[in-house]
C-alpha positions as CSV (number, residue, x, y, z in Angstrom):
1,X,87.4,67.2,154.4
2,X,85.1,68.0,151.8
3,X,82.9,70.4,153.7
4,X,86.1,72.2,154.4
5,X,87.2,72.8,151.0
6,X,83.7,74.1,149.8
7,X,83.9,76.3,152.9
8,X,87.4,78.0,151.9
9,X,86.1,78.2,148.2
10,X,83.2,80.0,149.8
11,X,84.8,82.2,151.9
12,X,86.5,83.8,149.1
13,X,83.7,85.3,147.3
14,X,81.8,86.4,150.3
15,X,82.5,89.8,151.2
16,X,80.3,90.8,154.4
17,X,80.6,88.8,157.4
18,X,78.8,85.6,158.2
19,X,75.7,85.8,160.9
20,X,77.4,83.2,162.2
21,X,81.2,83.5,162.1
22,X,81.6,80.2,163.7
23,X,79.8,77.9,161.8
24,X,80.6,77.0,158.2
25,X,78.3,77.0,155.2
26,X,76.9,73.8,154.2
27,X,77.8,72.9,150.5
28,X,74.5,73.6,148.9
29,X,75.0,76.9,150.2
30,X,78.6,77.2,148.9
31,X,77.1,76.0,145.6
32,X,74.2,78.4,145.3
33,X,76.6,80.7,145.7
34,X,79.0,80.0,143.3
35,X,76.1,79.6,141.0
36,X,74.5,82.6,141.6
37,X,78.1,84.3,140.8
38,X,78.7,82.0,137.5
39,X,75.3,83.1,136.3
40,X,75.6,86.7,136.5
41,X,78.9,86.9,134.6
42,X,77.8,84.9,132.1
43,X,74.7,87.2,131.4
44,X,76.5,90.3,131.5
45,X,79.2,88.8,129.5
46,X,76.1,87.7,126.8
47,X,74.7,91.4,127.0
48,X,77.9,92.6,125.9
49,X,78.3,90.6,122.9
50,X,74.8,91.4,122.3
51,X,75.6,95.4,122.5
52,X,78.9,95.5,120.7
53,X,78.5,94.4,117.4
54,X,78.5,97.1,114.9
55,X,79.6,97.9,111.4
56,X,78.9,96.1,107.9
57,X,77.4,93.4,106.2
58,X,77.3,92.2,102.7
59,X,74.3,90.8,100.9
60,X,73.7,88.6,98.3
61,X,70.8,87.9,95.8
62,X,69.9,84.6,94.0
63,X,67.2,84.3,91.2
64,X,64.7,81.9,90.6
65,X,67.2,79.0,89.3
66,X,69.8,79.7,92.3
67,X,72.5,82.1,89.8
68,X,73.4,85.3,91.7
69,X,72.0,88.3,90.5
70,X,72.7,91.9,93.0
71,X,75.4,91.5,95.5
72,X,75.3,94.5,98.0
73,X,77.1,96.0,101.2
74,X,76.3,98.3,104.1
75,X,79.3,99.9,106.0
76,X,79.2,102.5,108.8
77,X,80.0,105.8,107.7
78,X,80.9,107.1,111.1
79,X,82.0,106.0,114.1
80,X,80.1,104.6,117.1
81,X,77.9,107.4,118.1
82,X,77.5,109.2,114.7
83,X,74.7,109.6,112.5
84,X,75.6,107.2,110.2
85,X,76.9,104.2,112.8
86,X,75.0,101.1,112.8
87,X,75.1,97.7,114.6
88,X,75.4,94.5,113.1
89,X,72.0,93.5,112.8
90,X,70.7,97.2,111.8
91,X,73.7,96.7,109.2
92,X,72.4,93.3,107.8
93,X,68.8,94.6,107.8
94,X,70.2,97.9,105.8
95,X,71.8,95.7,103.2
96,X,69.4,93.1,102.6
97,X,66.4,96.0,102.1
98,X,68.9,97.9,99.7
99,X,70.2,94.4,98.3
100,X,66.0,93.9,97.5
101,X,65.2,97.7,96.0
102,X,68.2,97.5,93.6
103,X,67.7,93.9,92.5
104,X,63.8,94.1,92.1
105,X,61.8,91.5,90.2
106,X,64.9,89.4,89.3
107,X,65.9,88.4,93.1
108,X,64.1,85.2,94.4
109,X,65.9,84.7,97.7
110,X,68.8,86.3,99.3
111,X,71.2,86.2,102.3
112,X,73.8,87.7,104.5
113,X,77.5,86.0,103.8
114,X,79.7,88.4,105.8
115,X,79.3,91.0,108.5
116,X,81.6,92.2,111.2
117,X,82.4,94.5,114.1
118,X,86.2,95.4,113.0
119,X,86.7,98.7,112.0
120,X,89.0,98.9,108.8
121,X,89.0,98.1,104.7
122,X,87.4,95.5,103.2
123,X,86.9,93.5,100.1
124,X,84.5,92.1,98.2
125,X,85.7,89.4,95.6
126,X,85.0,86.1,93.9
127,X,86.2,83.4,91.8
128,X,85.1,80.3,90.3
129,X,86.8,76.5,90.9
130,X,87.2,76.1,87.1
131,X,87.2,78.6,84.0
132,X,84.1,77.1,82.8
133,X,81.3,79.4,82.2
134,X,78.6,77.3,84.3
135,X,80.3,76.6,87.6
136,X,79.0,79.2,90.0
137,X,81.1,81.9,91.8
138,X,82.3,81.4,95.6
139,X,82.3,84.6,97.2
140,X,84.7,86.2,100.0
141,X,85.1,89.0,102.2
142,X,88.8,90.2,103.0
143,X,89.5,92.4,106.0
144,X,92.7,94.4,106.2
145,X,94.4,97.7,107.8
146,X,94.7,98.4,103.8
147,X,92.8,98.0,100.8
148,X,95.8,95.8,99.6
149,X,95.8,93.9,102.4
150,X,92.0,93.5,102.2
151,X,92.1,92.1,98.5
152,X,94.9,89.8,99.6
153,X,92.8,88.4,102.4
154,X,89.9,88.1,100.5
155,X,91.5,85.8,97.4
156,X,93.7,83.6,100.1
157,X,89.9,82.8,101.3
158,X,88.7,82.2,97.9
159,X,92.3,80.1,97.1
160,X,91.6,78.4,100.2
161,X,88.2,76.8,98.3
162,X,89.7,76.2,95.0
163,X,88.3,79.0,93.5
164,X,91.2,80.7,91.8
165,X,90.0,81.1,88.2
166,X,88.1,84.6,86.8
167,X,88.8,86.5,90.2
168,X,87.2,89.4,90.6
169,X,87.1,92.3,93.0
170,X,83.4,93.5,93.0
171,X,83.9,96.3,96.3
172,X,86.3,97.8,98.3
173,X,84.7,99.5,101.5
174,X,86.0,100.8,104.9
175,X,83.6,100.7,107.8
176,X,84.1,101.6,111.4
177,X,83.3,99.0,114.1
178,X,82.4,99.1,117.3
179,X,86.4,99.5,118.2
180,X,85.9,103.2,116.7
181,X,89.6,103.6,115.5
């Protein structure tokens, strides 16, 4: 029963005939094939991700005692196929060398918090979880079909952490992603 059921499941993915129309394919066989078949959508499917990510990042910098100094964005100007159209990592990579000229001696370490492949406006905004002066800013990235809509997004994130005091809007961007609309 069992070699029977592989051999159906088999029979539907092969397309040219059998040498041996007769005699069914042994399970390891079935399986290779399957396998083989499994495989190669999952690295196509991987190479796709890999190729369509495109758009913006934001960057942040820290100093010395961990208070953020330079926060900074890249965004693609153009769409996919113009001159100034980035991917995601060339995005990150733009922001984080730009994030380091304009912050000079003062950054000690920085990082990536937000990057994307959606084409549309964005906001850059934080807030702190209490209005004392020493209780470091959360940061959040919005993402809207409107600037509005953007800045919305961005302080439900923030809202979301308790940060909700001293809000603050430090960028609005648009940047086209790999969807090019």
């Amino acid at each position: 029963m069992r070699r029977r059921i592989a051999h159906i499941v088999c029979d539907s993915f092969i397309t040219a005939p059998h040498p041996h129309p007769c005699r069914p394919l042994t399970i390891n066989a079935c399986w290779f094939i399957l396998l083989k078949v499994f495989s190669t959508s999952f690295a196509l499917l991987g190479l796709t991700n890999l190729i369509a990510q495109a758009g913006d990042a934001v960057a942040i910098g820290y100093n010395d005692k961990g208070i953020w100094t330079a926060l900074m964005y890249y965004c693609s100007g153009t769409p996919k196929g113009g001159s100034d159209y980035k991917d995601a990592a060339a995005a990150r990579e733009a922001a984080l060398k730009d994030l380091k000229k304009r912050a000079g001696e003062q950054q000690a370490t920085s990082k990536i918090i937000f990057s994307s492949d959606k084409t549309g406006h964005f906001a850059v905004a934080s807030a702190r979880a209490s209005k004392a002066d020493e209780t470091q800013p959360i940061f959040a990235v919005g993402y809207g079909k409107s600037k509005e809509i953007s800045e919305k997004d961005a302080f439900h994130q923030l809202a979301r952490e308790k940060a909700t005091e001293k809000k603050k809007v430090h960028y609005h961007y648009f940047s086209h992603g790999e969807d090019g609309k």
